[in-house]
N, C-alpha and C positions, 0 to 999 in steps of 0.2 A: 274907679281907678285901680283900686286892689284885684279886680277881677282881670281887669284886662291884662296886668302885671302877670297875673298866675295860667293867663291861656299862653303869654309871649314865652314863661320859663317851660311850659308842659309842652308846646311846638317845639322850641330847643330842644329836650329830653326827647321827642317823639325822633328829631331831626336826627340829634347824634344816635339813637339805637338803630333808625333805620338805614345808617352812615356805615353805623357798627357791622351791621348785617350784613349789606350788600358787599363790605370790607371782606369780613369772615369767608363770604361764599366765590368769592373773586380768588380769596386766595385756596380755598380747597379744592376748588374746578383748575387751579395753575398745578397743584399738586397731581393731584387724579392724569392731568395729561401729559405729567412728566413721570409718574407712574407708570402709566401706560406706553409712553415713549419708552423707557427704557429698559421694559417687558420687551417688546418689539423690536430692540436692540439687541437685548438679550436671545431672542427667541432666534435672530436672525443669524449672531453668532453662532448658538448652537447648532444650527442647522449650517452654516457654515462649515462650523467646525467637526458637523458628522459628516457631512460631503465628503470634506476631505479627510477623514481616518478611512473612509469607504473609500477614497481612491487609493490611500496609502495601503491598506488592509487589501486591496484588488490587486494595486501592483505586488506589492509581497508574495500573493498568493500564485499570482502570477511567474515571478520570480524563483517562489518555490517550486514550483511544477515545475519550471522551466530547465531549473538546476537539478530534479528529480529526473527528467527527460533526458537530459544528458549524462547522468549519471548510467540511467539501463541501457541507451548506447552503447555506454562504456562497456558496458556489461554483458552486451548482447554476445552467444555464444557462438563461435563462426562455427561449422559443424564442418566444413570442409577439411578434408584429411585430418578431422578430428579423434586420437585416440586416446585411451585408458591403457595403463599397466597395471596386470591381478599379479601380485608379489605371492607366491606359492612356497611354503617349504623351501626358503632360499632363493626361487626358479621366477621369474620373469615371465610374463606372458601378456603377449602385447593385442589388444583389440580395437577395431576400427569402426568407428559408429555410424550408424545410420542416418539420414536428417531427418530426422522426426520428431513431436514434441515430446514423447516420453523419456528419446537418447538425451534430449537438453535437458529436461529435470533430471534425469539422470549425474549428470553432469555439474548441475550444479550443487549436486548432495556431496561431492566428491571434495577432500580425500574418507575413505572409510574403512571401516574394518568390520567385515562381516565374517560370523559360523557357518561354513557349508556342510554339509551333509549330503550323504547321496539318496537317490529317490527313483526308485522303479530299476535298478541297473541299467540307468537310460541318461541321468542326467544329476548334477551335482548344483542343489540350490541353496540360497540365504537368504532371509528376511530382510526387510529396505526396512530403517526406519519410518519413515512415510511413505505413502501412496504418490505414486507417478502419474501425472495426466496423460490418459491417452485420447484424448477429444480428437475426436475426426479422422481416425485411425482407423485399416481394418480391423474388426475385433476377432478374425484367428488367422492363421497360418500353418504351414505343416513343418515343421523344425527340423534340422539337419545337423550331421556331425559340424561340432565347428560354432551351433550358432548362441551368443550370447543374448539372453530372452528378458523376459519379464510376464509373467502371470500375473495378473492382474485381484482377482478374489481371494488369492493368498499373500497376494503384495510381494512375492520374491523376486529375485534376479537368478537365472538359472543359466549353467554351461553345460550344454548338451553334448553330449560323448558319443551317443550313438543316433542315428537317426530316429524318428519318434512318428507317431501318425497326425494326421489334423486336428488341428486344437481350437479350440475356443478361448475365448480371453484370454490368450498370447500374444506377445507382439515384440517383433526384433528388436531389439537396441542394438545390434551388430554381430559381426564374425570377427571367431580368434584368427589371428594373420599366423600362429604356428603354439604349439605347444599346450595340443588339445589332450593330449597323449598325460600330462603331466597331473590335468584332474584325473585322469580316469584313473587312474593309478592310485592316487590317493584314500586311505580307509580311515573309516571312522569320520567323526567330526576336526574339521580342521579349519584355519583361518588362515582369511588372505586379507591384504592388505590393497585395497583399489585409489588408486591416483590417474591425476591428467598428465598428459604427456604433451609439453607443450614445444 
């Protein structure tokens, strides 16, 4: 009788541990796939949520260029009966520029104040703070009384007083409209003061 008493309570004890067990593992297999669920929530969020910083971040950039674009519009320089005044020793002197892309950088260096100097008793020049682009431009020409230049290997801007022979890395940015008479007259180093004339 005592034996059979003691297999009834050791089935019990066998029952409830393997009660216990199946319990335990029920509930850590619900965890694991609520874990996993809301990794996959998460993961979806986040990829949501870079979607859309990448569309926000596309439109902005977009945006920006856009408002960049209308800005050089703005900006763009009409060259048409576009001139410059060289302020001389008090004296005015008014010049009409070229279309070309050196006259525009030109143009947009402006207002300046450059030292001229004279050079060969041919022509009166000053150094640009920066280099001019002249992409796609002839690289010379033969210069005339009258014409406002640019040398390219020395980076000046030069007003030629007297006519000069065929050059190399020259290239117009325009002719004085009058009062060519007033550089060549001048000695020594002097300044001039260059503005747009709008």
């Amino acid at each position: 009788m005592k034996k059979v008493i003691l297999i009834i309570v050791l089935l019990i004890i066998i029952a409830v541990i393997i009660a216990g067990i199946v319990y335990f593992n029920s509930r850590e297999n619900a965890n694991i796939e609520s874990n996993n669920s809301l990794s996959q929530e998460t993961m979806q969020n986040d990829t949501t949520n870079n979607v859309t910083d990448n569309v926000v971040n596309d439109n902005n950039t977009t945006n920006v260029n856009e408002i960049q674009n209308l800005q050089n519009k703005g900006e763009e320089v009409d060259m048409e009966n576009a001139r410059i005044k060289l302020t001389v020793n008090g004296n005015e002197v008014f010049v009409r520029l070229d279309d070309n892309v050196a006259s525009r950088d030109f143009l947009e260096m402006l207002p300046l104040t450059l030292t001229f100097e004279d050079f060969n008793n041919t022509e009166k020049i000053a150094t640009l703070p920066t280099e001019l682009s002249t992409e796609g431009l002839p690289s010379e020409y033969t210069p005339a009384i009258g014409d406002f230049s640019y040398y390219a290997p020395w980076g000046n801007v030069s007003v030629f007083y007297k006519d000069f022979r065929y050059s190399n890395s020259l290239y117009k940015l325009g002719t004085i409209e009058s009062g060519t008479e007033i550089f060549e007259n001048m000695n020594g180093d002097f300044e001039v003061t260059i503005e747009r004339v709008d």
